[in-house]
C-alpha positions in Angstrom: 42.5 -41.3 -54.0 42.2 -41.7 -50.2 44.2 -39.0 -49.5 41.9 -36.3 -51.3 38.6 -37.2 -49.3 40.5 -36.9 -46.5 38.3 -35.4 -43.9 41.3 -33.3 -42.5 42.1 -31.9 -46.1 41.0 -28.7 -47.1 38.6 -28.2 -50.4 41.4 -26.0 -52.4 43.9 -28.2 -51.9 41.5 -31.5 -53.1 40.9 -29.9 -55.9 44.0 -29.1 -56.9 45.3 -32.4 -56.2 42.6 -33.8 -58.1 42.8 -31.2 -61.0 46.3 -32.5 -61.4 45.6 -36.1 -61.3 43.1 -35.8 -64.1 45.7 -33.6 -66.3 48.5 -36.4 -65.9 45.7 -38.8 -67.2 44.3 -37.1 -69.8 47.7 -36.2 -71.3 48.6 -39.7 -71.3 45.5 -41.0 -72.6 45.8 -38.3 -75.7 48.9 -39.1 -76.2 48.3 -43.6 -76.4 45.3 -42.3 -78.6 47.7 -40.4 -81.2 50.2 -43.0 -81.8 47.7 -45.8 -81.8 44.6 -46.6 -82.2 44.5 -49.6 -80.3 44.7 -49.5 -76.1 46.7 -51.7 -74.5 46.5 -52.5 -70.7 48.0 -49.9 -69.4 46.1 -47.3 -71.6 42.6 -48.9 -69.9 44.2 -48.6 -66.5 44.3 -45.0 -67.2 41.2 -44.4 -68.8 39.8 -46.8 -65.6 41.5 -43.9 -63.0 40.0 -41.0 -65.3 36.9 -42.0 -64.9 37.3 -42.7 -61.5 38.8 -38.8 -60.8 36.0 -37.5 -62.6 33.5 -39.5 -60.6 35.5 -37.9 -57.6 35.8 -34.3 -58.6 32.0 -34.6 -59.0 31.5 -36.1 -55.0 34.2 -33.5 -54.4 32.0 -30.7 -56.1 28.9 -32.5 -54.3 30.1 -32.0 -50.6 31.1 -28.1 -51.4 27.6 -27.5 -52.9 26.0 -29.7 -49.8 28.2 -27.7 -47.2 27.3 -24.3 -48.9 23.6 -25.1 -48.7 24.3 -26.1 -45.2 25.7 -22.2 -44.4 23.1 -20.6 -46.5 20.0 -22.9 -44.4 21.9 -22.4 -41.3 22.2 -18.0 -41.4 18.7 -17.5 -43.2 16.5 -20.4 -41.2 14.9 -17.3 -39.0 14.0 -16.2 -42.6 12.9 -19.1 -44.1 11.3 -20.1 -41.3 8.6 -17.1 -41.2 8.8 -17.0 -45.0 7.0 -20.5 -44.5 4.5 -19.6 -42.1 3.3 -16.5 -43.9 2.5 -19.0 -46.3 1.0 -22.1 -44.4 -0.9 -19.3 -42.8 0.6 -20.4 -39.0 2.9 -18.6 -36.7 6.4 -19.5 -35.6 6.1 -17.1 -32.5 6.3 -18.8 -29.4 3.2 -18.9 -26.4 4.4 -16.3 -23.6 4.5 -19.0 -21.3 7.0 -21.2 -22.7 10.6 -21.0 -22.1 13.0 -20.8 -24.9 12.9 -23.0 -27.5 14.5 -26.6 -26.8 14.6 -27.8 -30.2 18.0 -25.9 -31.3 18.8 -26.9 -35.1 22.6 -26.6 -33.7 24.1 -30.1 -33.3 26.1 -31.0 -30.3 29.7 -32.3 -30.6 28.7 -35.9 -29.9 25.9 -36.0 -32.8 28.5 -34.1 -35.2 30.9 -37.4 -34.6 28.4 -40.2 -34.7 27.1 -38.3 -38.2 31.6 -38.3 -38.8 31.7 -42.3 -38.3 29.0 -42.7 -40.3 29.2 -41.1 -43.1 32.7 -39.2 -43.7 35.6 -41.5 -41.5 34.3 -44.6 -41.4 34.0 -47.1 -38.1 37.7 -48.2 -37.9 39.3 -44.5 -38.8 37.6 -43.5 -35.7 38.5 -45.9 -33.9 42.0 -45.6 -34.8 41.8 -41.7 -33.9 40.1 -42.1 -30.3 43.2 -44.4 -29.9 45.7 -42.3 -30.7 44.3 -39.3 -29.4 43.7 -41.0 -25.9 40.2 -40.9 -25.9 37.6 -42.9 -24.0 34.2 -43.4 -22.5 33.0 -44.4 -19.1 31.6 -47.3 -21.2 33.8 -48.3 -23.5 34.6 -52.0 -23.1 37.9 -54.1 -24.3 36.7 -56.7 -26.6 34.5 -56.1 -29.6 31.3 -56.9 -31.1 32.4 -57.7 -34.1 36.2 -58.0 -33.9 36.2 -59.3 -37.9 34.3 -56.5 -39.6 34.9 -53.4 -37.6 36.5 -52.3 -34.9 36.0 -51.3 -31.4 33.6 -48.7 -30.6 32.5 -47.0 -26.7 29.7 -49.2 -25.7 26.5 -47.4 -24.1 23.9 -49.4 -21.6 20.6 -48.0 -22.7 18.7 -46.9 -19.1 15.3 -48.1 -20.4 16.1 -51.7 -21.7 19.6 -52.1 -20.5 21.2 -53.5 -23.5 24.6 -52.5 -24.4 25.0 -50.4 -28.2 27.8 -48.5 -29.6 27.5 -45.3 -28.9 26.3 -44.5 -32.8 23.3 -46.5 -31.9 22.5 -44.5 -28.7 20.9 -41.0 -27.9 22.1 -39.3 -24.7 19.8 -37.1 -22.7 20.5 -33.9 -21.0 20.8 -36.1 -18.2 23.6 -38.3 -18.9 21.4 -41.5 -19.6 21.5 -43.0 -22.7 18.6 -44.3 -24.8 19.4 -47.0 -27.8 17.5 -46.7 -31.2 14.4 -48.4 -30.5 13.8 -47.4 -27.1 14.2 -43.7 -28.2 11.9 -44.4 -30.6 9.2 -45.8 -28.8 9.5 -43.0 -26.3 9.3 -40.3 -28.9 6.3 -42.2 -30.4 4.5 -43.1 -27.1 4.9 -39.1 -27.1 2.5 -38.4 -29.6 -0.7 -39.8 -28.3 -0.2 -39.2 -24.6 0.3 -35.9 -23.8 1.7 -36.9 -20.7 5.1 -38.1 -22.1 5.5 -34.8 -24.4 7.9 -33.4 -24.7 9.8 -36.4 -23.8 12.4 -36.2 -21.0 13.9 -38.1 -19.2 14.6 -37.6 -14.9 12.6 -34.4 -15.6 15.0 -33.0 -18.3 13.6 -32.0 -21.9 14.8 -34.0 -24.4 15.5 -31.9 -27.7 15.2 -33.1 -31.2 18.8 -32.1 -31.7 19.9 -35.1 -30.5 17.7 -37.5 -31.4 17.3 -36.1 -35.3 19.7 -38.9 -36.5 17.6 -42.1 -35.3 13.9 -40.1 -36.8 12.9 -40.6 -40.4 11.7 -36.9 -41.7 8.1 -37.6 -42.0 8.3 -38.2 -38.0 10.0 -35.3 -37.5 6.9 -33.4 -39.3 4.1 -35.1 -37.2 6.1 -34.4 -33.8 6.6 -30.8 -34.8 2.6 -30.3 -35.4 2.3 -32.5 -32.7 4.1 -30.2 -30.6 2.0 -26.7 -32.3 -1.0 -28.6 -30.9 -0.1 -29.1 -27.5 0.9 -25.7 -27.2 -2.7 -24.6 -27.6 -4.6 -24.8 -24.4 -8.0 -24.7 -25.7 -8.1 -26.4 -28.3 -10.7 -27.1 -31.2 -10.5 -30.6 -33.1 -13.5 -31.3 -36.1 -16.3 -32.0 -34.9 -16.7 -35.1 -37.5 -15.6 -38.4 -35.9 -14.3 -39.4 -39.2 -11.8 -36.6 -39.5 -11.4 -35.1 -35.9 -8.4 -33.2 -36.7 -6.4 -30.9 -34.7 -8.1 -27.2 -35.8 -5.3 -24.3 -35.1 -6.3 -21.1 -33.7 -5.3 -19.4 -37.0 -8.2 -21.2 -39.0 -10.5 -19.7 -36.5 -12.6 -17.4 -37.0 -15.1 -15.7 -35.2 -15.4 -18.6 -33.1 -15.9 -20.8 -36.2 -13.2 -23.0 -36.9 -12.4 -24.3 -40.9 -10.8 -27.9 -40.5 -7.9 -27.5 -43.1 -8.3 -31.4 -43.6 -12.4 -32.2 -44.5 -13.1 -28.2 -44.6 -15.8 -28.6 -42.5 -16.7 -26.0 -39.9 -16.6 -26.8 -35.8 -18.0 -24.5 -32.9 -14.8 -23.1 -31.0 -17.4 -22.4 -28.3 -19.0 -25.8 -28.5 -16.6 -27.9 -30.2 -19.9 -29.3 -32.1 -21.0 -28.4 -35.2 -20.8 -24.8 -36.4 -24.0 -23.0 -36.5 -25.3 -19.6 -36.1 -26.7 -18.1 -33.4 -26.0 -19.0 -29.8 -24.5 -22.2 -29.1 -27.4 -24.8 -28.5 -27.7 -26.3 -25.4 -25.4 -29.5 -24.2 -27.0 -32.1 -22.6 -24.1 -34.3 -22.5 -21.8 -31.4 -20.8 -24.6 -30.4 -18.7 -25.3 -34.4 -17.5 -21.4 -34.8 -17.0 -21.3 -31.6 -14.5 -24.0 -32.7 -12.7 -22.0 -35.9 -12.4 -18.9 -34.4 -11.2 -20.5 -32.0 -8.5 -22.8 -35.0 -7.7 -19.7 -37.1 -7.2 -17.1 -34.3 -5.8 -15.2 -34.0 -9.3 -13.2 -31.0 -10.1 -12.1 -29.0 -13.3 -8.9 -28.0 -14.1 -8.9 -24.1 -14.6 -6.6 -24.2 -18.0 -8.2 -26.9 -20.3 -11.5 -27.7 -18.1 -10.9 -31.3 -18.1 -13.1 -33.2 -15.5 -11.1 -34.9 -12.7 -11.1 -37.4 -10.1 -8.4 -39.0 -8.5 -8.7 -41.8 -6.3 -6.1 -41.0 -3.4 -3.7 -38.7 -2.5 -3.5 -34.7 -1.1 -5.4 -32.3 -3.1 -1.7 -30.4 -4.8 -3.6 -31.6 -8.7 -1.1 -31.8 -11.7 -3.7 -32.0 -14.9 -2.6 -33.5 -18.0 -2.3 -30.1 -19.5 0.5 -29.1 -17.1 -1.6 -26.9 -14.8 -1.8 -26.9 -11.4 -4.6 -26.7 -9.2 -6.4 -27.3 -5.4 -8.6 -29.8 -5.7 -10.5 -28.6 -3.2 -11.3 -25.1 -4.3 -10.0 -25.5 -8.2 -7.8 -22.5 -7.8 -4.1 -22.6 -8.9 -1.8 -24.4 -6.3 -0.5 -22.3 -3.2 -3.1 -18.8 -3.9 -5.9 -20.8 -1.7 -6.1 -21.8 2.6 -7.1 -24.9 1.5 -5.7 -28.0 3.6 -2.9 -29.7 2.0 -4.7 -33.2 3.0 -8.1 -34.4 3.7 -8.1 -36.7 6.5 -10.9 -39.3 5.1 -8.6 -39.4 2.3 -5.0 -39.6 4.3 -6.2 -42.1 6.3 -7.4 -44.2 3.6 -3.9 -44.0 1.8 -2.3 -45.1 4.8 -4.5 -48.2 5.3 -3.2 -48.8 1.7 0.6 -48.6 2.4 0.0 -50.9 5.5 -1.9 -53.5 3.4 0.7 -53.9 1.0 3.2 -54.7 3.4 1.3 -57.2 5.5 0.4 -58.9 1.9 4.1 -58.6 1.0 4.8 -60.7 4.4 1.5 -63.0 3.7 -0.4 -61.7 6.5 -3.9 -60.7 6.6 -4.7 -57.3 5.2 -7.1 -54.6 6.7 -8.1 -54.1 3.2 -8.7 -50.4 1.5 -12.6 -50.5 1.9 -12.2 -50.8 5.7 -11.1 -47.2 6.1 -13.6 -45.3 5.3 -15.7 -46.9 8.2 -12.6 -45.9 10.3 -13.6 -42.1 9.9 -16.3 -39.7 9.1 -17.6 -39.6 5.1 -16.4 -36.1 4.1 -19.0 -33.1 4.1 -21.6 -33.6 1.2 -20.7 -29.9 0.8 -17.2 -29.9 0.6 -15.5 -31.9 -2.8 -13.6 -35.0 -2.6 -10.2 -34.7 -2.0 -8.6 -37.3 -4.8 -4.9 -36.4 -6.1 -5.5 -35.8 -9.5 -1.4 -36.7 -11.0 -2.2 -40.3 -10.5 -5.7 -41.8 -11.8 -6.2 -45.4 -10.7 -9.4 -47.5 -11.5 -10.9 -48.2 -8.2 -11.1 -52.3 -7.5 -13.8 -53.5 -5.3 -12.4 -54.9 -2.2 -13.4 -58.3 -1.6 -14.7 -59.2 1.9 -12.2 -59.4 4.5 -11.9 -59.5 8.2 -11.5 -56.7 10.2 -7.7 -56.5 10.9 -6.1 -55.0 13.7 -3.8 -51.8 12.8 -1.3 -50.7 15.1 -1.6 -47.1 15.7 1.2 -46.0 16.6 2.2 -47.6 13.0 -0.7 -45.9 11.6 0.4 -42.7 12.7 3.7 -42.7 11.8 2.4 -43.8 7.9 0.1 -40.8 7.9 2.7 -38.7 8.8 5.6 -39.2 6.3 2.5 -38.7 3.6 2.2 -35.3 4.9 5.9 -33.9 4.8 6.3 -36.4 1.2 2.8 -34.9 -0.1 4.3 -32.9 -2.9 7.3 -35.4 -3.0 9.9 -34.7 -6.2 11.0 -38.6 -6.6 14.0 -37.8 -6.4 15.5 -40.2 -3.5 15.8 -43.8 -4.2 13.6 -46.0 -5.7 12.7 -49.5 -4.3 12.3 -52.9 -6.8 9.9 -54.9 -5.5 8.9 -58.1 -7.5 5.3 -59.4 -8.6 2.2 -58.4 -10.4 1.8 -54.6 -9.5 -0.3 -51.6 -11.1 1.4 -48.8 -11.4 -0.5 -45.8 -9.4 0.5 -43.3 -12.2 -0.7 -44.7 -15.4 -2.9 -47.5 -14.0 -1.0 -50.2 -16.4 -0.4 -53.3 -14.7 3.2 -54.7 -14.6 3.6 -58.3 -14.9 6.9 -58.8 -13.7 8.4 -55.9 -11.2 7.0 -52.2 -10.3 8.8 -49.8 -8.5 8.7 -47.8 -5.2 9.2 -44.4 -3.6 10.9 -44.3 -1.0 10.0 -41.1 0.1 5.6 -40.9 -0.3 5.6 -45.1 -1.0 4.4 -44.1 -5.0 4.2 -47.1 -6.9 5.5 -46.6 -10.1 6.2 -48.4 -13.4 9.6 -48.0 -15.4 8.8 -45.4 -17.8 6.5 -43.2 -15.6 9.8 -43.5 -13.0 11.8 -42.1 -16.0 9.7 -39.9 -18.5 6.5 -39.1 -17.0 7.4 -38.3 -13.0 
């Protein structure tokens, strides 16, 4: 019975095999049932194994229907695909400024043998074949996890919690690092409400669905792919009701009035408020905000017109929406003269860096608020020069003694922040222990934070990894 699901056995000769199986049994079974009416044992055993071949030939005929409606989705998915959104109403077409499409539906070799192990060959029959094939993994360790009820299977160390899984528990990235089942699954949920993380990658590599489809339920699947229509929409309209606030898509929009396909109420593309006719009614609240922000030396990103500040850093902006802007000016990075650095600001960065490592060595700190004294305010006319990637709440610095700064050390800070202004992360990373906040997503970290080496970016564990 083994030998016809056999993975390696082709579906004509299973069903042949099985076909004449079930003939040998059913001639014996008619032929018991002719001389007498009564079965003895071995006339049960064979009506027990014709039942079981039938119950067979039917998972036989299962798997050829399931692989057949594999083929068919697999050569007409283009098809079905538009057939879909011609009737949701959406399109499948792609923004011009994306690159290709990620998200293949193709599965890589590595998913097609976790999906092999677990559902076709079993644990120890693939075990058993990586043995006598020769195969083996960077990770793969000699004794077992459970040496009693399976056997031995390539061992991954997840990168984010590093905990060892077999490698049918663990997603690998394009980058070679692996992620186990909950980790993945917190980073692909942690996607969907901070834009930030999505798509989620990991050392600045997409990672695709393709191999991650295995560890997400369906129902996931559908909120990240609507998840991931929205954030492809740079201006977008949500309802204007607080107690529905949906995501609006440009198709439902129409002459600037947008249809919520949730409530079916109508929103104000223009205003995002409530639709009415005529021109949009004034905002106070936006017009109090702008005041604010040019009050205050804010700035607005040019794609989604979000309102910025950041509270350190050269004036190279990286908005939540991908864009990239002066901070001085607000015109896309590298088209302006702009400075790469305001010195009011440089110099107060540096006094930071110095702090930490005099607080690291328990010695007295110059502390942040004592820099701005050390130089000009900037002109009332010209904006604040705040890098934009990295928002951190500003903390009022307690009263402290003027400290001494060497200058020569001083300089030398100020320096490596102008050649690592725009500083890719990529050179090592120092651990440094204690209650930190990380300068990217403004969490505080309890235990340990991470440091650049390169621009002294403080950083926590998944920023390092997913966000950076």
């Amino acid at each position: 019975m083994a030998s016809v699901l056999a993975s390696d056995l082709d579906q004509e000769t299973a069903d042949l095999i099985l076909k004449l199986q079930l003939e040998d049994a059913s001639c014996h079974l008619h032929i018991s049932e002719s001389d007498c009416g009564d079965l003895n044992d071995e006339d049960l055993a064979f009506q027990l194994q014709n039942e079981e071949l039938q119950c067979v030939s039917q998972l036989l005929w299962d798997r050829k229907m399931a692989k057949s409606f594999a083929v068919a989705v697999e050569a007409d998915a283009q098809i079905l695909a538009e057939h879909l959104a011609e009737e949701s109403g959406e399109t499948t077409a792609a923004p011009k400024d994306e690159g290709p499409d990620m998200d293949s539906p193709d599965l890589d070799d590595e998913t097609l043998r976790k999906l092999k192990v677990l559902y076709i060959s079993g644990i120890e029959d693939d075990a058993e074949s990586m043995a006598a094939n020769g195969h083996t993994d960077d990770n793969e360790t000699s004794e077992c996890i459970h040496p009693v009820k399976r056997s031995c299977l390539p061992l991954r160390r997840c990168i984010a919690c590093r905990e060892e899984v077999e490698f049918i528990n663990a997603a690998r990235a394009p980058c070679q690092h692996d992620y186990c089942r909950p980790c993945l699954l917190s980073l692909f949920k942690a996607s969907l409400t901070d834009e930030t993380l999505f798509p989620p990658r990991c050392c600045r590599q997409r990672m695709d669905t393709s191999a991650a489809r295995i560890f997400l339920s369906s129902d996931f699947l559908q909120r990240y792919n609507k998840k991931k229509l929205e954030f492809s929409v740079v201006n977008r309209t949500y309802c204007y009701s607080p107690a529905c606030s949906s995501f609006i898509h440009p198709n439902h929009i129409v002459d600037d009035v947008a249809t919520c396909p949730e409530c079916r109420l109508t929103t104000c593309a223009s205003c995002k408020g409530r639709a009415h006719t005529g021109d949009c009614p004034n905002d106070n609240a936006l017009q109090q905000l702008l005041t604010l922000a040019q009050e205050n030396g804010w700035q607005r990103c040019y794609s989604c017109w979000r309102v910025v500040e950041l509270n350190y850093g050269c004036n190279h902006m990286t908005c939540r929406c991908g864009a990239e802007f002066c901070y001085n000016c607000g015109e896309r990075w590298k088209i302006c003269e702009c400075a790469d650095w305001n010195e009011h600001h440089l110099l107060q960065r540096a006094y930071q860096i110095i702090d930490r490592d005099r607080e690291a060595n328990n010695l007295p700190t110059a502390a942040a608020g004592i820099a701005p004294a050390a130089a000009p305010p900037p002109n009332a006319a010209e904006p604040q020069d705040n890098r934009a990637a990295v928002a951190v709440p500003r903390e009022e610095a307690p009263d402290a003694p003027e400290v001494e700064v060497d200058n020569d050390l001083l300089a030398r800070v100020m320096e490596d922040l102008r050649e690592n202004h725009e500083c890719s992360h990529d050179g090592a990373w120092r651990y440094i222990s204690g209650s930190h906040r990380c300068e990217v997503c403004s969490h505080r970290l309890p235990h340990y934070i991470f440091e650049c080496r390169e621009c002294s970016l403080w950083a926590c564990w998944r920023c390092r990894r997913n966000r950076l």
